[in-house]
C-alpha positions in Angstrom: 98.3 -36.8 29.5 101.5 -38.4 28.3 103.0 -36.4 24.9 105.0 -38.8 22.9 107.3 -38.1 20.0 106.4 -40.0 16.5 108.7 -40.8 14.3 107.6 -42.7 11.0 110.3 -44.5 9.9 109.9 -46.4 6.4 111.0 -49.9 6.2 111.5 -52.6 3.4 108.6 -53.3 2.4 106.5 -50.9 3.5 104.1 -49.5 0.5 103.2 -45.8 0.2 99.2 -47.3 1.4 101.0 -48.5 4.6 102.8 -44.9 5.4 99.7 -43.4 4.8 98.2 -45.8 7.0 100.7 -45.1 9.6 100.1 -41.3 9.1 96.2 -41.7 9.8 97.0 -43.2 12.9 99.2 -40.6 14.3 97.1 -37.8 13.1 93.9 -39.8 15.2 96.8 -39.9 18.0 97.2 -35.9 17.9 93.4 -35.8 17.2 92.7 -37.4 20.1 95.3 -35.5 22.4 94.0 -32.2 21.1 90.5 -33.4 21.8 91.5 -34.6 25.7 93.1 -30.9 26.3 90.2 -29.3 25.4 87.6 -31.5 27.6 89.9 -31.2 30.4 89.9 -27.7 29.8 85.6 -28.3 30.3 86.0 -30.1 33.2 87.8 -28.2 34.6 85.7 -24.8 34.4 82.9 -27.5 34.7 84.8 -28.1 38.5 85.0 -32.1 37.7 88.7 -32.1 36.8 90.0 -35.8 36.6 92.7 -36.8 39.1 96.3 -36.8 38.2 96.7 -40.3 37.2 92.4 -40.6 35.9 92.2 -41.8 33.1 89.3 -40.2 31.2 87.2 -40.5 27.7 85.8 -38.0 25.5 82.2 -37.9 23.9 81.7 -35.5 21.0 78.1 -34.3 20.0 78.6 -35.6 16.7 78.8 -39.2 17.6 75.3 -40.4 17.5 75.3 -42.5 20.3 77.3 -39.6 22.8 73.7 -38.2 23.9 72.1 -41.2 24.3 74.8 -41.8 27.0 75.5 -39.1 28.4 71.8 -38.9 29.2 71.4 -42.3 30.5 74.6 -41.5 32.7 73.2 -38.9 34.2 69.9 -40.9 35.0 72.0 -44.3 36.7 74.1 -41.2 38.1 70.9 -40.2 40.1 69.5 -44.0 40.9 66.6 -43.4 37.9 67.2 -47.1 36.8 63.6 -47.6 34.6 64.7 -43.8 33.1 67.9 -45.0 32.0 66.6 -48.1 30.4 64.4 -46.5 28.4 67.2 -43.9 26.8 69.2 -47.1 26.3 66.6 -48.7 24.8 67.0 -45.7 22.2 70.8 -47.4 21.4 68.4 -50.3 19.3 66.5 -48.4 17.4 66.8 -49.7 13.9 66.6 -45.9 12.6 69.1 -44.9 14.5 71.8 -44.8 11.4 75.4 -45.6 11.7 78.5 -45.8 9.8 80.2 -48.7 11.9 84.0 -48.6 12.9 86.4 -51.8 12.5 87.9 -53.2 15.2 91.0 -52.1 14.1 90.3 -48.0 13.8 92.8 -46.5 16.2 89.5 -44.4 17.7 88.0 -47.8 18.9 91.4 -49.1 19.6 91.7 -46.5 22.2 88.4 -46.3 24.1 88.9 -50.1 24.8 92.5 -49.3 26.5 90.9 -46.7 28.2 88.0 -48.8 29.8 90.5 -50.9 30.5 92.9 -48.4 32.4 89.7 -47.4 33.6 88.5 -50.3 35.0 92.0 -50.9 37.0 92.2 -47.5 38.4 88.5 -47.9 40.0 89.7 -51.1 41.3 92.8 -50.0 42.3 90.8 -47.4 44.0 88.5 -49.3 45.7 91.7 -51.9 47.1 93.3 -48.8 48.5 90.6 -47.7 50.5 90.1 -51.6 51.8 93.3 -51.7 53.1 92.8 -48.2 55.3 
């Protein structure tokens, strides 16, 4: 987990909405460190501790869509393919209520760079063991 220092620096122009702005970022930044020291803490007592250089994401109960997959995970995880189409098929359900996120909200910001650093470690992985 990389620990950075932030500094918020105001600049011409910048209006107290856009410091405040800047300050809701950084506490989702320090949110979301906090949140990836305590699930590595539960992997690791879970035995499933990430690599060094793993990237990871975290799922919280409260999200309504964090059961859904975790539970249709954990069928693909054991080849149950018609099992985990049906919990998937939960993700449509029109009463399933949201509160949808912009594409700018740091939070959604960050689980796309981490598929993505997700995406080239597992290849990176699977290249590695090719050239062996």
């Amino acid at each position: 987990m990389d620990m950075q220092t932030h500094v918020i620096t105001p600049r011409d122009g910048d209006t107290v909405e856009k410091l405040h702005a800047k300050i809701k970022t950084l506490e989702t930044t320090v949110d979301d460190l906090q949140a990836q020291a305590k699930a590595g803490g539960q992997l690791k007592r879970g035995g499933v501790l990430p690599l060094d250089d793993e990237p990871f994401f975290v799922l919280v109960a409260r999200d309504p869509f964090a059961p859904i997959l975790v539970e249709a995970w954990a069928f693909l995880r054991m080849g149950k393919f018609t099992e985990a189409q049906h919990v998937l098929n939960r993700l449509l359900n029109p009463t399933l209520v949201i509160d949808p996120q912009t594409s700018d909200d740091p939070q959604i910001i960050s689980a796309f760079h981490i598929g993505s650093r997700m995406t080239d470690w597992f290849k990176s992985k699977i290249l590695k063991g090719a050239g062996q």
